[in-house]
C-alpha positions as CSV (number, residue, x, y, z in Angstrom):
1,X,109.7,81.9,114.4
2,X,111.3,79.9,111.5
3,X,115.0,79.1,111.8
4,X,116.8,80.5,109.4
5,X,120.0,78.7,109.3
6,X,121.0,76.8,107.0
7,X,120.9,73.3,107.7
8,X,124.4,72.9,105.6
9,X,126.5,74.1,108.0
10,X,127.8,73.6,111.0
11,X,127.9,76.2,114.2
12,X,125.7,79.2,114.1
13,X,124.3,80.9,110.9
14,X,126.2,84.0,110.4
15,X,124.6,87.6,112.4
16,X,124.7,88.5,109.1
17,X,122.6,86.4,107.1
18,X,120.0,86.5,110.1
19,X,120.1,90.0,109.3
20,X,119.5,90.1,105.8
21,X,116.9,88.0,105.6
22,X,115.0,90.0,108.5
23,X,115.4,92.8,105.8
24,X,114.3,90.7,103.0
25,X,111.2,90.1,105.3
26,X,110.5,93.3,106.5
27,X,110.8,95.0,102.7
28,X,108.2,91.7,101.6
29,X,105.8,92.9,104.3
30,X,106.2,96.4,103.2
31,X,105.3,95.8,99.5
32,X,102.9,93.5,100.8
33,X,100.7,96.2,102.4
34,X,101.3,98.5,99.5
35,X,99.8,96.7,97.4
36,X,97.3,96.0,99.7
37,X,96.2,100.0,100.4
38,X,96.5,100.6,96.7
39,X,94.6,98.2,95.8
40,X,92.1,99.2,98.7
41,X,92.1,102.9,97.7
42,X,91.6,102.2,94.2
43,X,88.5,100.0,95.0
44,X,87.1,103.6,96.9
45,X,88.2,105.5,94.1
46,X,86.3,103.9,91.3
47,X,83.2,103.4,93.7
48,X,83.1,106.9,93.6
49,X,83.4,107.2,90.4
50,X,80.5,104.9,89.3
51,X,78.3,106.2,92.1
52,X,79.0,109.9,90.7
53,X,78.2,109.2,87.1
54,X,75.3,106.8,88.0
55,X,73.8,109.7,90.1
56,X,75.0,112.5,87.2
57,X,73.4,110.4,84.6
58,X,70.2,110.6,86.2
59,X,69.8,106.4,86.0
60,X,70.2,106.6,90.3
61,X,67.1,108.5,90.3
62,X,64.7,106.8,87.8
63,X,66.5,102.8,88.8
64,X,66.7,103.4,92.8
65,X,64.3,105.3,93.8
66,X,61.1,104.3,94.4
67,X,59.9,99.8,93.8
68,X,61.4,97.9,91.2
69,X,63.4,94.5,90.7
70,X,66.2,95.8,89.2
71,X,67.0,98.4,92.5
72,X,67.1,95.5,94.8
73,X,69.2,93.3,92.6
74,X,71.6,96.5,93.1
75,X,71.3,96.9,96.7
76,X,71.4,93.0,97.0
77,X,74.7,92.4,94.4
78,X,77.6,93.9,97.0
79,X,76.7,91.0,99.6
80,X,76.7,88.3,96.9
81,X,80.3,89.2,95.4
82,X,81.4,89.2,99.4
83,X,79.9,86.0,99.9
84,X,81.3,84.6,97.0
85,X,85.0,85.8,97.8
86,X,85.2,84.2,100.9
87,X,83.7,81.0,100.1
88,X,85.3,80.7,96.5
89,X,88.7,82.0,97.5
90,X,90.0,78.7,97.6
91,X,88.7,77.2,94.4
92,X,89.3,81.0,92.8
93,X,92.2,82.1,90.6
94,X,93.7,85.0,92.0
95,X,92.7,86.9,88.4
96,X,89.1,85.7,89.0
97,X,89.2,87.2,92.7
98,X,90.8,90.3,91.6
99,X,88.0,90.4,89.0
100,X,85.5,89.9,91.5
101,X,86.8,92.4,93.7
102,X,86.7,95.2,90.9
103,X,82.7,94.1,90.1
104,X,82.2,94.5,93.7
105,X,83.9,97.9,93.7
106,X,81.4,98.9,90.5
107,X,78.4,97.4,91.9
108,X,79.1,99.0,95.3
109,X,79.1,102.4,93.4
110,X,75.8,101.5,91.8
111,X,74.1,101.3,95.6
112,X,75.9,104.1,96.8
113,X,74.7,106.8,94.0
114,X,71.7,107.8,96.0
115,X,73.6,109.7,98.4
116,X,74.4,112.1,95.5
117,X,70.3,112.5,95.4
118,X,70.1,112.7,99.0
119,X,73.6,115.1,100.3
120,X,75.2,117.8,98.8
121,X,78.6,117.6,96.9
122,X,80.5,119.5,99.4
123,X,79.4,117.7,102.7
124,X,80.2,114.4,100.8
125,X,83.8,115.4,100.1
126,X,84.2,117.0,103.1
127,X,82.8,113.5,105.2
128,X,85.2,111.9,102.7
129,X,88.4,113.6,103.3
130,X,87.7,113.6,106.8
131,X,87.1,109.5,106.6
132,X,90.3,109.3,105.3
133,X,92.4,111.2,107.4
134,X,90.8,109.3,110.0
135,X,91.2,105.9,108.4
136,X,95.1,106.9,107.4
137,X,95.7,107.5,111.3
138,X,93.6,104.5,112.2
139,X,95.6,102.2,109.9
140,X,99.2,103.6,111.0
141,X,98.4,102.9,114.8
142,X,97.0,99.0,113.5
143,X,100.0,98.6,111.7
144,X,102.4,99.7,114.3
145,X,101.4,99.1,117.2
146,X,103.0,96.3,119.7
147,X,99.8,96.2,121.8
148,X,98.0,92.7,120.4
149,X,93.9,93.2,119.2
150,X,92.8,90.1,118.6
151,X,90.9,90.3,121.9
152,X,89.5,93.7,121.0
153,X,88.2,92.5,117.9
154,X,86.2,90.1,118.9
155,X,84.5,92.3,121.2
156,X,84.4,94.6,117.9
157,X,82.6,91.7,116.2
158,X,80.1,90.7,119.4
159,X,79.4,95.2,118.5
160,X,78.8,94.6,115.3
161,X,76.3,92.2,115.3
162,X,74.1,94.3,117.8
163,X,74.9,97.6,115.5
164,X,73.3,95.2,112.5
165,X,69.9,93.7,114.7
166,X,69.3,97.3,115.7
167,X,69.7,98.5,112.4
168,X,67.0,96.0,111.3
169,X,64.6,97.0,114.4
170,X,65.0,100.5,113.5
171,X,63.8,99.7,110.2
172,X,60.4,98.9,111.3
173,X,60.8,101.9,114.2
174,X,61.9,104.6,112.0
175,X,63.6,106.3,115.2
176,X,65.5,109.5,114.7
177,X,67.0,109.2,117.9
178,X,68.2,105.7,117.3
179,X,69.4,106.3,113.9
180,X,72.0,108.5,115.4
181,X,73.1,106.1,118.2
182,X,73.3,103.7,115.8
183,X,75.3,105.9,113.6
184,X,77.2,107.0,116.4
185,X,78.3,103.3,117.2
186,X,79.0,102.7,113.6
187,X,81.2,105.3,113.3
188,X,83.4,103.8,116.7
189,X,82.7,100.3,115.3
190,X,84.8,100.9,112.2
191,X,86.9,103.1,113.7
192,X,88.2,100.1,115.9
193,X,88.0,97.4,113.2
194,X,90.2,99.5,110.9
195,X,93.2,99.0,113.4
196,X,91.8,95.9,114.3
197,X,92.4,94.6,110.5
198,X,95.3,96.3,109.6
199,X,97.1,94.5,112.6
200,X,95.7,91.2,111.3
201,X,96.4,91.4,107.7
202,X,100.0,92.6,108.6
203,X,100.0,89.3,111.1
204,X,98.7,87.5,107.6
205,X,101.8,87.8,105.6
206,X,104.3,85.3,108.2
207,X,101.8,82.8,106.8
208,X,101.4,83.4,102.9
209,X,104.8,85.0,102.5
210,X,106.4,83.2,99.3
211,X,103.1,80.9,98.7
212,X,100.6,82.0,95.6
213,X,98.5,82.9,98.5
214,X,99.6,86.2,98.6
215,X,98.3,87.6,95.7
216,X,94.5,86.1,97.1
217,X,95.7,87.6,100.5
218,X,96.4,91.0,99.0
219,X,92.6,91.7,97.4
220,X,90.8,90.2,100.6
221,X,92.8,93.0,102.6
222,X,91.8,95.1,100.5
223,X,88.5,94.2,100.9
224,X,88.2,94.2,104.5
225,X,89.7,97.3,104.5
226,X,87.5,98.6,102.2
227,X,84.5,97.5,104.2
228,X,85.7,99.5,106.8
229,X,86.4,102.5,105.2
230,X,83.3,102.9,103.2
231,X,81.0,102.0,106.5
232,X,82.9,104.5,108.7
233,X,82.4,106.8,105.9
234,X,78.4,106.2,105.4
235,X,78.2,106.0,109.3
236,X,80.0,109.6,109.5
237,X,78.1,111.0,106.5
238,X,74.4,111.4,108.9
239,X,76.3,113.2,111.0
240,X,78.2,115.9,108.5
241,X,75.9,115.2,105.2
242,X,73.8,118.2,104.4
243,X,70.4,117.5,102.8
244,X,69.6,118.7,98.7
């Protein structure tokens, strides 16, 4: 921990002024994750939007369904703004990664339309709300919890990558079965990684607290938390989702 007495005097630094800047700290870290969850829950908010007035519009239906180049530059553009984020972050402004963060929230929406053609409206609100509540309660434990998860995320990770090569075998399979185990594990997955991240991005702050890292530290929370929520929610939605 850094020593927060000042080096001017002599003795101990006052109770006090440990105290007060323990406060300071603790009311940084608080706006620190606030700004993180809004900027998280407004990313899911205007994915939603988009993806409901793609679908509404009826451009989902004639642009993703069925061959075409411009569907698969869709699907395709979510992992390139990700990929670009995490490699760019350093040479990035933090207005040009906020930037890239809302394209990847609109583009996101783009590729998600088609579960308007697929579920109905209620059984997608309802999967919603309930992948919220969960994700709320989720995120509290994360955050407050004493209990350390580093070790538990890499196992999370190690899950992960199996849940994405049997995701690409079942491609080729078309399993019903193994869709739902696959679901199944997604849903747990995510479940685990959203306390998993919370706890890390709250362990994130000690280090870019005061630097012009924070702002850059902010919208990649927000995009891991993101990540999580709208998986956990796609994951969930084969399980509640009711079929047009």
């Amino acid at each position: 921990m850094a020593n927060w007495s000042d080096p001017r005097t002599v003795g101990s630094a006052p109770a006090v002024d440990v105290g007060s800047r323990s406060a300071a700290y603790d009311a940084g870290l608080r706006s620190y994750m606030l700004s993180v969850y809004n900027y998280m829950a407004s990313g899911v908010l205007l994915t939603g939007v988009v993806a409901l007035l793609f679908a509404s519009s009826g451009a989902a239906q004639s642009i993703m369904v069925g061959p075409g180049l411009l569907k698969w530059l869709i699907v395709f553009a979510p992992l390139a703004f990700i990929l670009a984020m995490n490699f760019g972050i350093n040479r990035m402004s933090t207005f040009t990664l906020q930037a890239c963060f809302w394209g990847f929230a609109t583009v996101m929406g783009l590729s998600m339309s088609t579960i308007f053609l697929v579920y109905t409206g209620t059984s997608i609100a309802q999967t919603f709300f309930a992948t919220a509540a969960a994700f709320m309660g989720l995120s509290l434990w994360g955050y407050t919890t004493k209990k350390d998860l580093s070790g538990f995320g890499t196992f999370l990770i190690m899950g992960l990558v199996g849940l994405i090569v049997a995701s690409i075998i079942n491609i080729f399979l078309q399993s019903g079965t193994m869709s739902l185990v696959i679901s199944f594990i997604g849903v747990l997955l995510f479940a685990g990684l959203t306390a998993y991240d919370t706890q890390k991005i709250k362990s994130v702050y000690a280090y870019v607290a005061g630097t012009e890292m924070v702002g850059k530290s902010v919208v990649m929370g927000a995009l891991e938390l993101y990540l999580d929520f709208i998986n956990m929610f796609m994951f969930l939605l084969r399980f509640m989702g009711n079929r047009d």
